[in-house]
C-alpha positions in Angstrom: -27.7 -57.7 73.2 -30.9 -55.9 72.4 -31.0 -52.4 70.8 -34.6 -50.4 71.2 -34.5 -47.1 69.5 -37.5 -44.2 68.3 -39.0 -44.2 65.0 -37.9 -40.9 63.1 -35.7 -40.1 65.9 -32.2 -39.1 64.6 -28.8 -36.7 65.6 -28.3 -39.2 68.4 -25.2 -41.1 68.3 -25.4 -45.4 68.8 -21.9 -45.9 71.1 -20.1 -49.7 70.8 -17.6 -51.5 72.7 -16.2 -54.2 70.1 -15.2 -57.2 71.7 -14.1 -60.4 71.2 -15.1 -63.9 72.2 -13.1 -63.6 75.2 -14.5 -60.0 76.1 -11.5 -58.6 75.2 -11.5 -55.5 72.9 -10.8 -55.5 69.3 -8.3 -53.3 67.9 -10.0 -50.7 65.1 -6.7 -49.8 63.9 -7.3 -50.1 59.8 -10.7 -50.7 60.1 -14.0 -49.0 58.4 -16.9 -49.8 59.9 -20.5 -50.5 58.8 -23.8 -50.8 61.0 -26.3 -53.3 59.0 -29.7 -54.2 59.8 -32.5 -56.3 58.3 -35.5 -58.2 58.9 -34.9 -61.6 60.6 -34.9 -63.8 57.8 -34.0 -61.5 55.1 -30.7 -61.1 55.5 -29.9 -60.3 52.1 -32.5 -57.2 52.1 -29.9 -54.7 54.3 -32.8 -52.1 55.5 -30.1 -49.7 57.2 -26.3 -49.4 56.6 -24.6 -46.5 59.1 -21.3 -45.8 58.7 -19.0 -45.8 61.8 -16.3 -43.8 63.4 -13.5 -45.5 65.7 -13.7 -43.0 69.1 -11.0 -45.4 70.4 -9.3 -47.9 68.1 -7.2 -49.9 70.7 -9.6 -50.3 73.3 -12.4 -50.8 70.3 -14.6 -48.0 71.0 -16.6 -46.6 68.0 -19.8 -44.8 67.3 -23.1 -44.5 64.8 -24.4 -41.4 63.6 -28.2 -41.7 63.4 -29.7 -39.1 61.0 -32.9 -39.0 59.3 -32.8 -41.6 56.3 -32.3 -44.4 59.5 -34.6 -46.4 61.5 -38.1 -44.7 59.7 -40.1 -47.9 59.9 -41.3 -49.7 62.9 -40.3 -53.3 63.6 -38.2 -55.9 64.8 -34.6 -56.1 63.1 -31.5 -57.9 63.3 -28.1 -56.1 63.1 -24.1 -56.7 63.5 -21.5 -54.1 62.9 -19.0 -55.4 60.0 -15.3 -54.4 60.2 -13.5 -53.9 56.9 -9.8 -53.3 55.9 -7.5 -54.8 53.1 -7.9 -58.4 53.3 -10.3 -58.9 55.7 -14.6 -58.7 56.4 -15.3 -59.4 59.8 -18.9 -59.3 61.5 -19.8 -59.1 65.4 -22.1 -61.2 66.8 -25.8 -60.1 65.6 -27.8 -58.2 68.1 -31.8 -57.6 68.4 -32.8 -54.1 67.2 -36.2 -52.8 67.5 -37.5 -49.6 66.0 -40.4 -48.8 68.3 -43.0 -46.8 67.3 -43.0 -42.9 68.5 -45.7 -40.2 68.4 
């Protein structure tokens, strides 16, 4: 999957359908849910972290709110939502993210 969004665009929600290897979706039930993103390579320098909120939790539908600290630089990124509750860190398959520039 590949994510393009606006430099210093923001207010704007990012929607998900969390799946899993089968396609099936993942039940949020319990979960909190993180948005990460980094440069490719630097996987320990997290650039963004957006916090999610489960719109569905059984048929694993959430969403990102984008505000104004996210996506202000220009560039190509890697990111993967993680799913957290007591006992477990899970991480979706990492997608392509590019902040394109904006006028």
């Amino acid at each position: 999957m590949k994510l393009s969004v606006k430099k210093g665009d923001y207010g704007y929600y990012l929607y998900f359908h969390i799946r899993d290897a089968k396609g099936s979706p993942i039940d949020l039930v319990g979960y909190t849910l993180n948005l990460k993103a980094w440069v490719l390579g630097a996987p320990g320098d997290i650039k963004w972290t957006i916090t999610g909120s489960i719109i569905s939790a059984p048929k694993g539908i959430c969403r990102f709110e984008v505000d104004n600290t996210h996506f202000t630089t220009a560039g190509k990124y890697v990111g993967e939502i993680e799913l957290t509750k007591a006992g477990v860190v899970e991480s979706t398959e990492t997608f392509d993210l590019e902040v394109m520039e904006s006028a």
